[in-house]
C-alpha positions in Angstrom: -52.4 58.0 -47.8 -51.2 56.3 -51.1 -47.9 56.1 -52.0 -48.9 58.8 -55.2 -49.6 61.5 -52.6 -45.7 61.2 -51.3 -44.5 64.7 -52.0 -41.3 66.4 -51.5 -42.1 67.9 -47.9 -43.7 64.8 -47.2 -40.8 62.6 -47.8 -38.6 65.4 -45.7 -40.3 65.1 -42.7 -40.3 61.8 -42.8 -37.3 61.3 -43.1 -36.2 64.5 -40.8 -38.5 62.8 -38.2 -38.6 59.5 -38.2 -35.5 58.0 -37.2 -37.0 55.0 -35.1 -37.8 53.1 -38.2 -34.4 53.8 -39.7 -32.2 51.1 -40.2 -28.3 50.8 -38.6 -27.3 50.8 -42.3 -29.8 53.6 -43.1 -28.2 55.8 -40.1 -24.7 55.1 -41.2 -25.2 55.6 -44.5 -26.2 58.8 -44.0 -23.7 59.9 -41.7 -21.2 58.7 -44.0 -22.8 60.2 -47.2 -22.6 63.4 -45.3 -19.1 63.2 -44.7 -18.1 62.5 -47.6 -19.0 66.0 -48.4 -16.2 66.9 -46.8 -12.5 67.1 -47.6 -11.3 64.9 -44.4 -7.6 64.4 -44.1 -6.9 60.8 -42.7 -6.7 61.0 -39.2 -10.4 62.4 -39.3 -11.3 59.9 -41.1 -9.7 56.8 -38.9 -11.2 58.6 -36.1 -15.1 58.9 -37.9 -14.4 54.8 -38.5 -13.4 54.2 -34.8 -16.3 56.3 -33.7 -19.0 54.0 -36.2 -19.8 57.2 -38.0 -18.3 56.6 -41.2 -18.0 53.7 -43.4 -16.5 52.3 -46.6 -18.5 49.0 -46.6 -19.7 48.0 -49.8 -23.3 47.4 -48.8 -23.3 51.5 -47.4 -21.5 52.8 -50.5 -23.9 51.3 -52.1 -26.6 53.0 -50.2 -25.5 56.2 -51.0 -24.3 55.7 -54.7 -26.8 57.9 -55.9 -26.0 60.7 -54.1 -27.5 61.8 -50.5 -30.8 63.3 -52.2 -31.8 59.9 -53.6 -30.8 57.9 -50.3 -32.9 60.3 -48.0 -36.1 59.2 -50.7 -35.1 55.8 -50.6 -35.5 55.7 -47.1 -38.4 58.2 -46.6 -40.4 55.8 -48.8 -39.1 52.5 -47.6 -40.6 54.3 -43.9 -43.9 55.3 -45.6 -44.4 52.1 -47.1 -43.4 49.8 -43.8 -44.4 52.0 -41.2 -47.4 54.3 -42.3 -49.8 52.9 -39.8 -47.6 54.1 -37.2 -46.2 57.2 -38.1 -47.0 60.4 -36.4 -47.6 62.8 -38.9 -48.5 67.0 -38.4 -51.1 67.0 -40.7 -52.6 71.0 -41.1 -56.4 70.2 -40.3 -57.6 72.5 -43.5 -55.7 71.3 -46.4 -53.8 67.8 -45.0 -50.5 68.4 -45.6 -47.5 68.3 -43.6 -46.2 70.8 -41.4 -42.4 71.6 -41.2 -41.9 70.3 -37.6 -43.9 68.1 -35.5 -44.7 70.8 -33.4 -45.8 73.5 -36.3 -49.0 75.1 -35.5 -49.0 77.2 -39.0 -49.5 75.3 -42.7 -46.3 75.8 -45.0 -48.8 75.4 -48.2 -52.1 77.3 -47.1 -50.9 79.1 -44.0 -53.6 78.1 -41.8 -53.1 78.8 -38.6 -54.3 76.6 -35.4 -52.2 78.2 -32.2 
């Protein structure tokens, strides 16, 4: 696969499924992007920093300066282009695309079915 056939669901499930090749910064960058979704008061917060699952380091908020969306494509691609020899993708065997889950047995795009 070239990196021009990288499409949306692609990049998804690579990043939904891939989290071996994700880096500690990667992983806490987006546990931090997602709580910073939410309105946390400060003893959640001092508690999500204790814990390791929240961060205000520049290198992470710099990570996720361009919102979570463009982080998870960042990283799905960074993945793609380091690790595509040894990802394990759920290819549908008509059409080649991905599946929603690794374990999928039905094509989201041409709705092939191989149970």
């Amino acid at each position: 696969m070239e990196t021009a056939t990288l499409y949306p669901e692609l990049m998804e499930y690579i990043y939904q499924y891939a989290d071996q090749f994700k880096t500690a910064n990667e992983k806490l960058a987006a546990k931090t992007a997602l709580y910073r979704r939410e309105a946390l008061n400060e003893k959640v917060l001092r508690l999500l920093k204790t814990k390791g699952w929240y961060s205000d380091d520049n290198v992470i908020r710099e990570m996720i300066a361009d919102g979570y969306e463009s982080f998870k494509r960042k990283v799905a691609q960074r993945i793609y282009d380091e690790h595509k020899d040894e990802l394990v993708l759920n290819l549908c065997p008509k059409c080649n695309k991905i599946t929603r889950t690794p374990e999928s047995k039905q094509c989201r795009f041409c709705y092939h079915d191989w149970h």
